[in-house]
VEXLUM-521464 format. One line per field, with one value per residue (C-alpha): residue number from 1; residue in one letter; x, y, z. Coordinates in nm, 3 decimals. Each point is the difference from the previous one (the first is absolute). Example, Ala and Ser with C-alpha at 12.3 -4.5 7.8 and 13.67 -1.06 7.14 Angstrom:
2
n = 1, 2
res = a, s
east = 1.230, 0.137
north = -0.450, 0.344
up = 0.780, -0.066
***
This chain:
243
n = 1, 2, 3, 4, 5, 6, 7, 8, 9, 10, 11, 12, 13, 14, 15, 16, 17, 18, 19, 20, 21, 22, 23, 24, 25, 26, 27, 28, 29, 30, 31, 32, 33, 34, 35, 36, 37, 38, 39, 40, 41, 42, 43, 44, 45, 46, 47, 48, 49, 50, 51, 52, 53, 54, 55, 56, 57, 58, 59, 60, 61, 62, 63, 64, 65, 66, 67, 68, 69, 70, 71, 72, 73, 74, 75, 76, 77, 78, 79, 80, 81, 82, 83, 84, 85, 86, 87, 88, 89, 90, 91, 92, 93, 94, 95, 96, 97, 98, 99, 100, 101, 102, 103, 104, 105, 106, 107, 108, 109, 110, 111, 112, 113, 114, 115, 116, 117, 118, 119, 120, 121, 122, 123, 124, 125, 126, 127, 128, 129, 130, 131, 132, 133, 134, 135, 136, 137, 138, 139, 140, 141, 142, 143, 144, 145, 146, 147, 148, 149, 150, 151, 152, 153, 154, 155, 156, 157, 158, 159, 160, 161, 162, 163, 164, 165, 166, 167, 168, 169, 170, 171, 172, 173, 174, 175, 176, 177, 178, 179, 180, 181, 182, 183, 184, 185, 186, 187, 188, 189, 190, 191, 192, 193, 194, 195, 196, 197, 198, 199, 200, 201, 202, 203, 204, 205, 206, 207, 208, 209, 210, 211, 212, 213, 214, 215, 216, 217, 218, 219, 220, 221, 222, 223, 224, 225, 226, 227, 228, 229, 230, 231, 232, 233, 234, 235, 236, 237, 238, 239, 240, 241, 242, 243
res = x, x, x, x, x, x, x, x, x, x, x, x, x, x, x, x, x, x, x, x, x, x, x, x, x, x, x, x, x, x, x, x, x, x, x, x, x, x, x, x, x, x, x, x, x, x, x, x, x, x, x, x, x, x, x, x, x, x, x, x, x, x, x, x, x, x, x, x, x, x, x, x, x, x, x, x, x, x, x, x, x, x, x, x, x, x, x, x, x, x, x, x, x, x, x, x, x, x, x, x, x, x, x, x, x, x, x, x, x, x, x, x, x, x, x, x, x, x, x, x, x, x, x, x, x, x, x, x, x, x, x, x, x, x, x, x, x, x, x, x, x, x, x, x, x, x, x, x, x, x, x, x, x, x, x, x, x, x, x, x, x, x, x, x, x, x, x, x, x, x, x, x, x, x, x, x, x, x, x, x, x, x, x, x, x, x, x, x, x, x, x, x, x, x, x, x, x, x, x, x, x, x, x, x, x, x, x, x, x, x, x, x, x, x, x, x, x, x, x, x, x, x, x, x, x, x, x, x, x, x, x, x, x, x, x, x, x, x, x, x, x, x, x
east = 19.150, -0.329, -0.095, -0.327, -0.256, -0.061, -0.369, -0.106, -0.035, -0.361, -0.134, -0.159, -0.319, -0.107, -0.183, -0.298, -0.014, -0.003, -0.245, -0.234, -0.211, 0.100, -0.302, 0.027, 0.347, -0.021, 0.019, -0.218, -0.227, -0.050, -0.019, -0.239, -0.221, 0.114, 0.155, -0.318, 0.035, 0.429, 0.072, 0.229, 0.270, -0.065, -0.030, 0.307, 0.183, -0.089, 0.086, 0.342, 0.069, 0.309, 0.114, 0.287, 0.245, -0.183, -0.344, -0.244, -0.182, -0.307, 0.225, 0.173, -0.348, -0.069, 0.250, -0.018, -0.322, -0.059, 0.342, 0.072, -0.172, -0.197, -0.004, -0.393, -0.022, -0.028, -0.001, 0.323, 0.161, -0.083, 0.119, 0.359, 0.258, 0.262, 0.242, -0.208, -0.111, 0.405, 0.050, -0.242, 0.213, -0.126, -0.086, 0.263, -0.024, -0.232, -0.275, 0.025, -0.081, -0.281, -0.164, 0.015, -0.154, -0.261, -0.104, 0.047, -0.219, -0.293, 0.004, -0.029, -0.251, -0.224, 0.034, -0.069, -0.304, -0.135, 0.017, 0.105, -0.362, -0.064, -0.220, 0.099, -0.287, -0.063, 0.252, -0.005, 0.133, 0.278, 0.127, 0.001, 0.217, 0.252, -0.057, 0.327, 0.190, 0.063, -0.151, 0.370, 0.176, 0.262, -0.016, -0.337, -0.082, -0.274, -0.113, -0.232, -0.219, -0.079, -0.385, -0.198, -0.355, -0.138, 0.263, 0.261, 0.364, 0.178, 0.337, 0.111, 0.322, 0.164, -0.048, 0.215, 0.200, 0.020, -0.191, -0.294, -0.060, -0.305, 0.192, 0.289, -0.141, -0.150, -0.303, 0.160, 0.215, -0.308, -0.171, 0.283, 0.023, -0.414, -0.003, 0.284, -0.164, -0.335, -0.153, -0.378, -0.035, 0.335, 0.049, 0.261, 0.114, 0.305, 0.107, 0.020, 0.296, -0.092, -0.308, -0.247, -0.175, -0.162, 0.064, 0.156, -0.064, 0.246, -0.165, -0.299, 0.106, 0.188, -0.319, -0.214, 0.260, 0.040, -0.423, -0.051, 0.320, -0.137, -0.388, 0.183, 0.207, -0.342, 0.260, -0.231, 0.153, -0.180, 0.171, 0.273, 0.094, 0.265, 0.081, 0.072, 0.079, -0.326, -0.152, -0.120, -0.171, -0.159, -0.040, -0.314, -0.124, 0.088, -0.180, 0.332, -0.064, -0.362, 0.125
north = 0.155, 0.173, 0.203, -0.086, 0.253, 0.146, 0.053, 0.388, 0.048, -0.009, 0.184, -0.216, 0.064, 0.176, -0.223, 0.227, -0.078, -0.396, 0.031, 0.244, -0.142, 0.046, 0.174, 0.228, 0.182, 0.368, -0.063, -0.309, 0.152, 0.320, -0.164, -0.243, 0.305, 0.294, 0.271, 0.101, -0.356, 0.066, 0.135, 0.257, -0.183, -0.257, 0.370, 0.146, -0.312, 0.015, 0.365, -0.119, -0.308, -0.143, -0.037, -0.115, -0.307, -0.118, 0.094, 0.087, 0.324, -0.117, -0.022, 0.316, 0.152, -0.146, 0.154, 0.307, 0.038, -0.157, -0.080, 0.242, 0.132, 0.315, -0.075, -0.005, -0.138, 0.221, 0.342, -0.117, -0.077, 0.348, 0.168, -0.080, 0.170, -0.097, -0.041, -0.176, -0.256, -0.014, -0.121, -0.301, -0.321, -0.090, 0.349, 0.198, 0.270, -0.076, -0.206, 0.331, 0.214, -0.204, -0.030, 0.404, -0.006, -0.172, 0.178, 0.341, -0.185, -0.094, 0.353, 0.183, -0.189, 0.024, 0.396, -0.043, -0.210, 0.338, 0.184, 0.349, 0.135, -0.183, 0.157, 0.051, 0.001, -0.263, -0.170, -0.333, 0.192, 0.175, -0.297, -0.206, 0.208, 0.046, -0.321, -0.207, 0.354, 0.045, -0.360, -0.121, 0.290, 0.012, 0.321, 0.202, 0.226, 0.299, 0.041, 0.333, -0.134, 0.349, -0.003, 0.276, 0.056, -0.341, -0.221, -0.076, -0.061, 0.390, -0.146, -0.174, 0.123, -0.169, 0.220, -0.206, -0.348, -0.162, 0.027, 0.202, 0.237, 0.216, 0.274, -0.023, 0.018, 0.394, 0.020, 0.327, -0.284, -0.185, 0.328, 0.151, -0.314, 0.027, 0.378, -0.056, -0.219, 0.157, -0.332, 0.020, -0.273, -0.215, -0.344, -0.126, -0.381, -0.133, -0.356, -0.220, -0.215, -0.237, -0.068, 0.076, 0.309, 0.133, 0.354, 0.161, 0.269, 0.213, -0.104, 0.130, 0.293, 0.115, -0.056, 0.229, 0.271, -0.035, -0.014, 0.300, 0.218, -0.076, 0.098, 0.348, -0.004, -0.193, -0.301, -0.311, -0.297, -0.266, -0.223, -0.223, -0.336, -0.181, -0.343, -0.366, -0.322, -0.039, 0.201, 0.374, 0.243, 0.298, 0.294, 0.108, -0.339, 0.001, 0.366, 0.156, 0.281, 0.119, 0.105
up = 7.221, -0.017, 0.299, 0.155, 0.030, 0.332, 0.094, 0.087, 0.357, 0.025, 0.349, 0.254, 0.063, 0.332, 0.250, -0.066, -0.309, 0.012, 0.232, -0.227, -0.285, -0.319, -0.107, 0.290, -0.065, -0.107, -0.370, -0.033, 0.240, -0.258, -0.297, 0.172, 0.196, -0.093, 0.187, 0.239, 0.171, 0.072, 0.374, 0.047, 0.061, -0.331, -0.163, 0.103, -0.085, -0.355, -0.051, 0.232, -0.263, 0.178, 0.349, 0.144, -0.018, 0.398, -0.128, -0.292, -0.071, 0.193, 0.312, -0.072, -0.035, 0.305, 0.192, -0.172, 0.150, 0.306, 0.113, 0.284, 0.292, -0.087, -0.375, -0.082, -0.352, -0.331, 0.234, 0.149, -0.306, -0.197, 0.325, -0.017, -0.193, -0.247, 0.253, 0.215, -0.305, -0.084, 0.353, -0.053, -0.058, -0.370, -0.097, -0.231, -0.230, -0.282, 0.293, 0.200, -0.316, -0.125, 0.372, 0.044, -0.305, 0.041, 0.320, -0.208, -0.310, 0.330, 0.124, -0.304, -0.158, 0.336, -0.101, -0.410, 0.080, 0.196, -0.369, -0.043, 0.039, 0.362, 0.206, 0.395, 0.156, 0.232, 0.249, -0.238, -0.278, 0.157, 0.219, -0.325, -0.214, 0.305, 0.115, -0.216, 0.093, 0.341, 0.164, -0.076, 0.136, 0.312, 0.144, 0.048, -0.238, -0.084, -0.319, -0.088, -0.326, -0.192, -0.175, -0.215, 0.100, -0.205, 0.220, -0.242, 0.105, -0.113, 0.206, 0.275, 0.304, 0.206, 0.330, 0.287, -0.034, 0.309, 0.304, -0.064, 0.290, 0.027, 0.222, -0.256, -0.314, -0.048, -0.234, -0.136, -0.237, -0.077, -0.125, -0.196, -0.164, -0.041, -0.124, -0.268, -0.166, 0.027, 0.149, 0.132, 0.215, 0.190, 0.134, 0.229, -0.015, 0.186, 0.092, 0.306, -0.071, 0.265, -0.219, 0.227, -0.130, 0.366, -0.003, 0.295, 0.215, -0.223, -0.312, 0.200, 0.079, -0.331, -0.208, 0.269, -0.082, -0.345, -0.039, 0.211, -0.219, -0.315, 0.089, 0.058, -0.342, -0.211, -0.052, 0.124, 0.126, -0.085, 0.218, 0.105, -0.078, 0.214, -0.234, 0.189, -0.154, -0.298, 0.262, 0.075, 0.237, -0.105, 0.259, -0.172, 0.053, 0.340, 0.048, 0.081, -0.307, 0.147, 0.350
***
């Protein structure tokens, strides 16, 4: 007797998804508008592909994002780490791989769209080359950008991870650092994981020392940058550098 054929289990579409128009799933949706008119989320889903056997990739991109307290969207997302992503019901190896990725692709193409001639010399400049680099970062942490006498980038250090304390931090590291690599002109940036880039008293009060060593040694600091979330504070700005 022949055997009948037995259907392939076909996955049952998410309420979300009976509930969205057609034309307004992730892949209709790009083929119909193109990717400028996709939110994150409808983004993320398509780079994502498949979800889970309780819900589709536009639900796992969902949660991926939103889905617990304290996670705040794409910045959340590029801050966790492989284990964190490998703890995320729905996320195994090869997601967890292609989602670091991407955040690594985002940052480093917020740097290559600087060029290797960019010029330092205005707050705007600076912040945006850093900007993808340390907004998504955990701990604190002081950079010293290195520049010749025209401004350009001759190397970067990383000076202090974690918090960044004025009466900690010496500026005899800052200008050994500054001196070995012959640089004419410094600029400190560090990070305010909370996202809020309002610079403390200690930020305060390390650029005041730093400014007044390096009029002594002809190293000028041109200033310092604390980054936030898309956001930035220069102390020159502020008039921190002229006192």
């Amino acid at each position: 007797m022949e055997q009948s054929k037995q259907k392939p289990n076909k996955r049952k579409q998410s309420k979300m998804e009976r509930l969205m128009p057609k034309d307004e799933l992730p892949y209709e949706k790009y083929r119909a508008k193109g990717e400028g008119a996709l939110s994150n989320q409808e983004l993320l889903a398509i780079l994502l592909r498949t979800g889970t056997p309780r819900e589709n990739a536009l639900a796992l991109a969902g949660r991926l994002l939103y889905g617990q307290p304290g996670r705040k969207g794409l910045k959340g997302l590029c801050s966790l780490s492989r284990e964190e992503l490998l703890a995320i019901h729905g996320i195994g190896e090869v997601k967890a791989m292609q989602l670091r990725c991407i955040c690594e692709l985002s940052r480093r193409l917020a740097k290559e769209s600087a060029g290797p001639a960019a010029v330092f010399d205005s707050p705007e400049a600076i912040a945006g080359y850093y900007m993808e680099d340390m907004r998504h970062k955990g701990q604190e942490e002081l950079v010293l950008l290195l520049l010749n006498g025209r401004n350009h980038r001759i190397g970067e250090k990383v000076i202090s991870i974690g918090t960044v304390n004025g009466a900690m931090i010496t500026p005899r590291e800052i200008f050994l650092e500054a001196l070995r690599f012959q640089a004419v002109n410094i600029v400190l940036l560090h990070n305010h994981p909370s996202g809020d880039p309002t610079p403390s008293e200690e930020d305060i009060l390390l650029t005041r020392r730093v400014l007044r060593a390096g009029e002594l040694l002809g190293v000028t600091l041109l200033d310092h940058i604390v980054i936030g979330d898309c956001r930035y504070i220069s102390l020159k700005e502020r008039g921190i550098l002229s006192l």
